[in-house]
Backbone bond lengths (Angstrom), bond angles and torsions (degrees), N, CA, C in turn:
res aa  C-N    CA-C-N  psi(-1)  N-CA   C-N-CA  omega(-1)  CA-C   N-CA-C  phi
1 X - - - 1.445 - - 1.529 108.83 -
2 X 1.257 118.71 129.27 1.143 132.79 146.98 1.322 143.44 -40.53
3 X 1.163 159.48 128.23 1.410 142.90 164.54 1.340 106.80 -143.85
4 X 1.430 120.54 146.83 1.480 115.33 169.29 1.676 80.49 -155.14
5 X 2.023 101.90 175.74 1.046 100.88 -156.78 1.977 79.70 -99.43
6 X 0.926 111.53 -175.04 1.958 105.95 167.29 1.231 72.10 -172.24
7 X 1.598 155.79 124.35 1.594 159.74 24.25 1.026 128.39 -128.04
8 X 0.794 144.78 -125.19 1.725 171.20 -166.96 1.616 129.73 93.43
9 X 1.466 112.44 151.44 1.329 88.43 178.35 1.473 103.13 -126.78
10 X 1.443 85.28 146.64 1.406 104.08 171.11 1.679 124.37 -99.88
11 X 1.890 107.03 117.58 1.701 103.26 -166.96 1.666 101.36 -80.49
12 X 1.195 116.08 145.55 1.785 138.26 177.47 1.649 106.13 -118.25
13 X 1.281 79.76 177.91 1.434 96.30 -170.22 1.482 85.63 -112.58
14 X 1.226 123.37 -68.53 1.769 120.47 161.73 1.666 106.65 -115.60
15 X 1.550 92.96 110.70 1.150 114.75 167.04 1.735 128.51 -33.48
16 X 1.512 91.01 -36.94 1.917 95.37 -165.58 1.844 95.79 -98.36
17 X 1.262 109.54 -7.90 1.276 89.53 -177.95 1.590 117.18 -104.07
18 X 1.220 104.26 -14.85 1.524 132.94 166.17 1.626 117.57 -56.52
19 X 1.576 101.23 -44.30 1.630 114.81 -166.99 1.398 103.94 -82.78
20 X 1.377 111.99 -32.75 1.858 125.91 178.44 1.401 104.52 -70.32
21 X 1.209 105.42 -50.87 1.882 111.40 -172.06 1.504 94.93 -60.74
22 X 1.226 144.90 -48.94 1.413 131.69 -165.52 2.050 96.99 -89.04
23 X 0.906 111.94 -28.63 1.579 100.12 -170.41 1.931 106.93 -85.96
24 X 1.156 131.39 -18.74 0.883 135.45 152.52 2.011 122.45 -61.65
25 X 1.330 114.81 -56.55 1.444 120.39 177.30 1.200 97.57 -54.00
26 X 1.856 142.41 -48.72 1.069 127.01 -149.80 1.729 100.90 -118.52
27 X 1.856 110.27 18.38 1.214 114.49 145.47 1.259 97.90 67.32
28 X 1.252 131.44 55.25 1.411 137.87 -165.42 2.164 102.86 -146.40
29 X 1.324 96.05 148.76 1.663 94.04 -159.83 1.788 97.39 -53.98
30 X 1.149 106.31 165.54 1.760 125.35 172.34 1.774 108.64 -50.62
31 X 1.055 100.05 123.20 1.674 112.57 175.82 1.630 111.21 -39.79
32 X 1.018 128.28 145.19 1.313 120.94 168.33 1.545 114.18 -141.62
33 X 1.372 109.95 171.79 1.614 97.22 -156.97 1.293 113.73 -92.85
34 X 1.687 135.65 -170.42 1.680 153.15 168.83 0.998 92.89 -176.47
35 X 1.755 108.92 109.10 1.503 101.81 164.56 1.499 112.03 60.35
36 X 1.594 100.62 -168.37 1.344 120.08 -178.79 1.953 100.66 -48.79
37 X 1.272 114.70 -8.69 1.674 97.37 -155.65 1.762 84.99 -100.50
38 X 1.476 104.21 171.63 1.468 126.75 167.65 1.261 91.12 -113.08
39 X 1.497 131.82 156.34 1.164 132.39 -175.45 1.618 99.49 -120.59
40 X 1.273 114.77 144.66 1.682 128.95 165.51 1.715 99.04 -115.31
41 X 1.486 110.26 97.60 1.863 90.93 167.26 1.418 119.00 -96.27
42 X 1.290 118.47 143.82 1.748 106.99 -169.81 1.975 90.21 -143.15
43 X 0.885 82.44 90.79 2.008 110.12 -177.31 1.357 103.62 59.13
44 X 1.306 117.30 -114.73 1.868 102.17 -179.99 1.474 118.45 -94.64
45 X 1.310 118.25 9.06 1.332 113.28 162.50 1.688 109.67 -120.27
46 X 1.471 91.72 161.68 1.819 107.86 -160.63 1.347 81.67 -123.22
47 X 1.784 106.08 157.82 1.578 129.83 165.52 1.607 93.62 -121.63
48 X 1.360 106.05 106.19 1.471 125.29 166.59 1.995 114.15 -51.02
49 X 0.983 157.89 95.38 1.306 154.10 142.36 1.291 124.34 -38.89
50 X 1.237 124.62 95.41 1.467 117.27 -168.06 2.052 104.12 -136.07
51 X 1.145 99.06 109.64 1.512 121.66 -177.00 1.831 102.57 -36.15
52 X 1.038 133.49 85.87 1.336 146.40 173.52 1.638 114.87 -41.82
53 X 1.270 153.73 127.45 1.213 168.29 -156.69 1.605 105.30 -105.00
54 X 1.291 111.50 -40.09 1.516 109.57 -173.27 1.639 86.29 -113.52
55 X 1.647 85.11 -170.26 1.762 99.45 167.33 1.193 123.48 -62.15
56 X 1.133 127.05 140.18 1.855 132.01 -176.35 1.672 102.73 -76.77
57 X 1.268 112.98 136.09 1.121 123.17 -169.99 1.379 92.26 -103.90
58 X 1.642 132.57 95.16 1.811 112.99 175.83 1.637 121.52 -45.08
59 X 1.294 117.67 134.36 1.343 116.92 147.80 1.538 130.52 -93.75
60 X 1.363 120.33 -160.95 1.763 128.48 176.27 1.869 92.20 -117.69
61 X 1.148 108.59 145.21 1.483 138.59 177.62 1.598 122.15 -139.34
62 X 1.137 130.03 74.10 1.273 120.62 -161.91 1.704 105.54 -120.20
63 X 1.275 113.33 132.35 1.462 131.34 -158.20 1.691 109.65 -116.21
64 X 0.747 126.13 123.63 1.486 141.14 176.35 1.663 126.50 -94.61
65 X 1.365 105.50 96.89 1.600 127.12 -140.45 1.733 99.14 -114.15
66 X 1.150 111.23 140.53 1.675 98.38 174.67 1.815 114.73 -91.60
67 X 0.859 135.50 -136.35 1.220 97.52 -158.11 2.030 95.49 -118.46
68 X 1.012 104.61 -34.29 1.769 100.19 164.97 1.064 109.75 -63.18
69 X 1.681 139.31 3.12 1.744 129.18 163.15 1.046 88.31 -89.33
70 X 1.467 127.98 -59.17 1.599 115.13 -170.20 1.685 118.54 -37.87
71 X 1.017 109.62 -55.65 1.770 133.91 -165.46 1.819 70.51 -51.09
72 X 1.373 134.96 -89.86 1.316 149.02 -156.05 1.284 108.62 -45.36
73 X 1.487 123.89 -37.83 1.213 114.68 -170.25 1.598 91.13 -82.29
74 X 1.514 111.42 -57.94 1.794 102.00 -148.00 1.651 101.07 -67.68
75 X 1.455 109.05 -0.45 1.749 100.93 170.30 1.203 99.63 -85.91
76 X 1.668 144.11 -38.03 1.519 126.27 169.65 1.530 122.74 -58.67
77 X 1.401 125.16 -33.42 1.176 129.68 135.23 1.125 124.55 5.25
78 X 1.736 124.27 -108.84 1.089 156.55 120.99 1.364 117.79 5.73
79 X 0.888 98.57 -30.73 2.185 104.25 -177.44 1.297 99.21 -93.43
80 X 1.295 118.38 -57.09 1.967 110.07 165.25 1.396 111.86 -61.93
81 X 1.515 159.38 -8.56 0.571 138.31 -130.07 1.471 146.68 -2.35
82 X 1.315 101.41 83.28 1.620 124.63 178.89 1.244 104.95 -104.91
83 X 1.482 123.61 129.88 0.896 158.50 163.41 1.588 99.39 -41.72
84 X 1.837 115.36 137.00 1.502 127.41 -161.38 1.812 92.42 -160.94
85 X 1.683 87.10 165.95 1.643 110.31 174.32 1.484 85.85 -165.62
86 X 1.483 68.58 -171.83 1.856 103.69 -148.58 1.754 88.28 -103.03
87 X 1.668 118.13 -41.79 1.222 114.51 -153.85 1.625 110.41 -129.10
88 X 1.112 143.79 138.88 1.311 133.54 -166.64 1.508 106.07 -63.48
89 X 1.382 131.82 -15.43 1.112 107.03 -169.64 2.002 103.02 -102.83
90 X 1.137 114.68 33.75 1.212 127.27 162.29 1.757 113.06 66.10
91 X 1.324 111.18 13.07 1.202 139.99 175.83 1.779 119.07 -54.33
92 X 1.591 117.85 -28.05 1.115 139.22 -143.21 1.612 100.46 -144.01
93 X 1.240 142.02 59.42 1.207 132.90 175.22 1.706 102.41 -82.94
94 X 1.606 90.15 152.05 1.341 102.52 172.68 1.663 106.62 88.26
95 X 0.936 112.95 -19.15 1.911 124.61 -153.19 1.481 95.36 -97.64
96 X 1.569 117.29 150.13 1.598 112.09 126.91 1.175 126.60 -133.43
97 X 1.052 122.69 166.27 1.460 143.90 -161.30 1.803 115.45 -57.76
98 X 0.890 130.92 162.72 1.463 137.41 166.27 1.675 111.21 -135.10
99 X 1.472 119.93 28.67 1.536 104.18 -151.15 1.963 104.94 -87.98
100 X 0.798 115.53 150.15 1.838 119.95 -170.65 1.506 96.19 71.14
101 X 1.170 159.35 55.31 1.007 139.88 -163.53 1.346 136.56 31.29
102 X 1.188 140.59 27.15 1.519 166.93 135.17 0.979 142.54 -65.41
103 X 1.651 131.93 -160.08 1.680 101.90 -175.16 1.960 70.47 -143.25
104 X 1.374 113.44 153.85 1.512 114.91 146.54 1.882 114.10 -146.92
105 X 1.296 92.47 171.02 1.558 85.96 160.02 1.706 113.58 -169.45
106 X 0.896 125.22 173.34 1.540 140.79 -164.56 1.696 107.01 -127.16
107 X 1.576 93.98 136.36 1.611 106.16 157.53 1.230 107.04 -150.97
108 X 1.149 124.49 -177.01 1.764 123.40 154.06 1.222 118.89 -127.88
109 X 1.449 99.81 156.41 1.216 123.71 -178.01 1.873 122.78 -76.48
110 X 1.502 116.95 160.47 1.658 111.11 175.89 1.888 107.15 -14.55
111 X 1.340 116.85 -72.13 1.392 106.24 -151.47 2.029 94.95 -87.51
112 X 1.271 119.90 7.64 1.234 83.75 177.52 1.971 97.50 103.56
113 X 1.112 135.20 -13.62 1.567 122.64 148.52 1.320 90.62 -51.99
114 X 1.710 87.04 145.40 1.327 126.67 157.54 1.764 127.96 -81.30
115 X 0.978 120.97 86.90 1.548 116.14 -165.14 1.640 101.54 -100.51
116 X 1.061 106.28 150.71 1.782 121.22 -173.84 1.174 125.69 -146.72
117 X 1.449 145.79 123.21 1.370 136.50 -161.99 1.531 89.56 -118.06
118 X 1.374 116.77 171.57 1.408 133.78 -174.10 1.309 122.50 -166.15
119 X 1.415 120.82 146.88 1.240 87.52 -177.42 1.977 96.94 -126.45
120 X 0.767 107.27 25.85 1.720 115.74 168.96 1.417 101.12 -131.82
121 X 1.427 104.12 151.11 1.802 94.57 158.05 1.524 115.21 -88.82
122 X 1.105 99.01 149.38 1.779 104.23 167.88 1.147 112.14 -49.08
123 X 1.599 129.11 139.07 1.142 151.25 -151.42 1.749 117.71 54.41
124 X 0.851 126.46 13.38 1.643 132.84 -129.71 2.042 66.52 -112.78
């Protein structure tokens, strides 16, 4: 048997500005819509955008980049100046990571997700 993941959604505070802010940093085509959702596609899985009713509860989002996306992303990063670390628990600003032999790093997004690029997997 097979399994892979293909959606999820992610709740916003504004959906369209949420879905742009992550599809732009990680240089990926313009969000487009389904329904209530904005779509983020990032190869065969999508991050659904869906305008939240209550308070946004942040989650973790972490993406696995080879190493010329990294260079691209953490320079869009850095070029807006958005605030970054090395470690999810925000311990490490300014920093990034080397952990498995790799590079990663963390910022967040409008509501406060935690998004993270990498370019090894953990334990890897």
């Amino acid at each position: 048997m097979s399994v892979e993941l293909n959606h999820t959604i992610v709740y916003a505070s504004d959906r369209n500005h949420s879905a742009q802010f992550l599809a732009d940093l990680l240089g990926l085509p313009d969000p487009t819509d389904y329904g209530p959702f904005r779509i983020v596609q990032i190869g065969s899985l999508s991050l659904d955008f869906m305008d939240s009713t209550g308070p946004v509860m942040p989650q973790h989002y972490a993406f696995l980049v080879d190493v010329d996306d990294f260079d691209a992303i953490f320079a869009r990063i850095r070029e807006r100046g958005i605030e970054y670390w090395a470690d999810p628990f925000h311990n490490r600003p300014g920093q990034i990571n080397h952990n498995d032999g790799g590079r990663g790093v963390y910022w967040s997004d409008p509501d406060g997700h935690s998004l993270e690029i990498i370019t090894r997997p953990y334990g890897g």
